[in-house]
C-alpha positions in Angstrom: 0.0 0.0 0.0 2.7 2.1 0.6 4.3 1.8 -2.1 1.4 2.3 -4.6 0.8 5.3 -2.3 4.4 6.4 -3.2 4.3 5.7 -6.8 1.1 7.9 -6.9 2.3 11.2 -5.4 5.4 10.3 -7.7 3.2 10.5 -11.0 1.2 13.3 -9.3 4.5 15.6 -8.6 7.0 14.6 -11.4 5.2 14.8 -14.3 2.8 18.0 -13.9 6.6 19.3 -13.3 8.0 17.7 -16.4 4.9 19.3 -18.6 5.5 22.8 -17.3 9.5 22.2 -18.1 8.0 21.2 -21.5 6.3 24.9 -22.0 8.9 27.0 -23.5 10.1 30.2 -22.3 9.8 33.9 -23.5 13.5 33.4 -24.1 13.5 30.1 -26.0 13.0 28.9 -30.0 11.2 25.8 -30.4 12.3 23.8 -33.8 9.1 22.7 -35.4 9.5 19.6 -37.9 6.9 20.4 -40.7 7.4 18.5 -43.7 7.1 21.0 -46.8 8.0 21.4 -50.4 11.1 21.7 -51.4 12.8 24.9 -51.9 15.0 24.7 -55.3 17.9 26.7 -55.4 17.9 29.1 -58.2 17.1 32.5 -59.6 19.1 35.1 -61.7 22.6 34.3 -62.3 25.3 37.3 -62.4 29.0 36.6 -62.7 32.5 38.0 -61.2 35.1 37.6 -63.4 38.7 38.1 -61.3 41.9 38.9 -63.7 44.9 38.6 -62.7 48.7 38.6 -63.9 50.1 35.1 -62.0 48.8 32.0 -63.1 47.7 29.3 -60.7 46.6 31.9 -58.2 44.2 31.4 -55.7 40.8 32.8 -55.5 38.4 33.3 -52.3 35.4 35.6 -52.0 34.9 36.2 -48.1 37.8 32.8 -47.2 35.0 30.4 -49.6 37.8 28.9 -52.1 36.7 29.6 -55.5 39.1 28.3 -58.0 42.2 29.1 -59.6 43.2 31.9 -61.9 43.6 29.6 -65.2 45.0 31.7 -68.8 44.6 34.8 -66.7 41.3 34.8 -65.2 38.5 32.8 -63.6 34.6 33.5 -63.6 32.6 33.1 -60.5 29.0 32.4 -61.0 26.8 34.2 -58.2 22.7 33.8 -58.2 21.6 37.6 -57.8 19.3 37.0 -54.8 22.0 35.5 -52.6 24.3 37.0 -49.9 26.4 39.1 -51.7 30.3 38.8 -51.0 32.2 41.2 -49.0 35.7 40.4 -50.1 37.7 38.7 -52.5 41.5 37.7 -51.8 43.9 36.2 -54.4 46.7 34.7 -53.2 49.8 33.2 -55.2 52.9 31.6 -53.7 56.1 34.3 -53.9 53.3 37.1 -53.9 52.1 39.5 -51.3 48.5 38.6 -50.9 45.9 40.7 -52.5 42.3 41.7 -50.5 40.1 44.0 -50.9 35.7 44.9 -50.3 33.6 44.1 -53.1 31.2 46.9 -53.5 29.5 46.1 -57.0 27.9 43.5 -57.1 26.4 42.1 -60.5 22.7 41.9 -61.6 20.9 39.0 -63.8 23.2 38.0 -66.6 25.7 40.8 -66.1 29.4 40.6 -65.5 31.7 42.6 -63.0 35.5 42.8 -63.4 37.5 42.8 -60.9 41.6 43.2 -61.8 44.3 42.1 -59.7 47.7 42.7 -59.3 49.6 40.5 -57.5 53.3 42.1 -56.3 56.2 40.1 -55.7 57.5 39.6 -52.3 60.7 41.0 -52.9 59.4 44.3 -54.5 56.1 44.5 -52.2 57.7 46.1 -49.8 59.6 48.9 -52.0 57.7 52.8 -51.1 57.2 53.0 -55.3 55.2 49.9 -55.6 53.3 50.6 -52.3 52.5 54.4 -53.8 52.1 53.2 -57.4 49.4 50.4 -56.6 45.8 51.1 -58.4 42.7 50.1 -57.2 40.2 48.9 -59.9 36.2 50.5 -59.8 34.1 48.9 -57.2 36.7 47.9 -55.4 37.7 49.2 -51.9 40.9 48.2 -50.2 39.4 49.1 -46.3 39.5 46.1 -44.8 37.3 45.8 -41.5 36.9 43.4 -38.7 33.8 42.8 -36.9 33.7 41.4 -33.5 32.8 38.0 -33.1 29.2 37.4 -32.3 28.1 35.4 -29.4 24.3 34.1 -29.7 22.1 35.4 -27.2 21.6 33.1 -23.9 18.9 30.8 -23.4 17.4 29.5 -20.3 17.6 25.9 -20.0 13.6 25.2 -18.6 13.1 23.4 -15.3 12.9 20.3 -16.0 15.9 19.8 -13.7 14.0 21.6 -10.9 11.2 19.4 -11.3 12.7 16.2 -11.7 14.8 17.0 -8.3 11.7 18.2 -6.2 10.2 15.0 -7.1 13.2 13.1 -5.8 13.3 15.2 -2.6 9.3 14.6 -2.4 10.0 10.9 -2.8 13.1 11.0 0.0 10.8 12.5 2.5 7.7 10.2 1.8 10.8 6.9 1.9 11.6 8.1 5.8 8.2 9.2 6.7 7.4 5.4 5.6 9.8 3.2 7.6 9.4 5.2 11.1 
């Protein structure tokens, strides 16, 4: 008797706790699983064409790898209605690397050029190459850096609240029971 008596309150404490740890927070996302469509990818397609005077150079717009520079340029295929990129760096082996903002940004079947000179280690660092070097339209050489961004807190619930109340509830009703 007592223990159906025990394993009564049990149900009647725990798991009116457990549903109000279920109830979400103010504070708190809650992931719904819907089964929808499919979204294809797609839309408008613009293109970036990088140029540049090394061969085999390496291209990234905002540190995604894009390809190589192949008989002096590569084409990057961008859907209009995307992110747009920030930066582009092209980077060659005996070269000082090359980044700069992106601040044109092509439209539906369109094409922005974007030339780049890569410098030579050795002469990168002379005052007439550093005072010569051009940059092309669109381009901006300002390179920012944004604080890393933390997400926002979330509460975990109390659902380990109510799970240890019950066990305290249980301990108490335990040594009420064997006196």
């Amino acid at each position: 008797m007592k223990k159906l008596f025990l394993l009564v309150m049990f149900v009647c404490i725990a798991l009116p706790g457990c549903a109000l740890a279920a109830v979400t927070d103010s504070n708190q996302t809650v992931a719904a699983n819907t089964t929808a469509a499919p979204q294809l990818i797609g839309g408008d397609m613009g293109t970036y064409l990088v140029t540049a005077n090394v061969e085999g150079a390496n291209v990234s717009f905002d540190s995604n790898y894009k390809g190589v520079i192949a008989n002096g340029q590569l084409a990057v295929p961008v859907y209009t209605t995307g992110t747009p990129y920030r930066t582009i760096t092209v980077q060659a082996p005996g070269y000082a690397v090359y980044s700069a903002n992106i601040t044109q940004y092509p439209a539906a079947n369109q094409t922005v050029d974007i030339p780049v000179t890569l410098v030579p280690l050795a002469a990168a660092n002379t005052p007439a190459v550093q005072g010569n070097a051009t940059v092309p339209a669109g381009i901006t050489t300002e390179m920012t850096t944004a604080a890393p961004v933390s997400p926002a807190p979330t509460r975990s619930g109390s659902l380990p609240f109510a799970a240890f109340g019950a066990f305290v509830v249980l301990g108490i009703f335990a040594i009420r029971s064997r006196r």
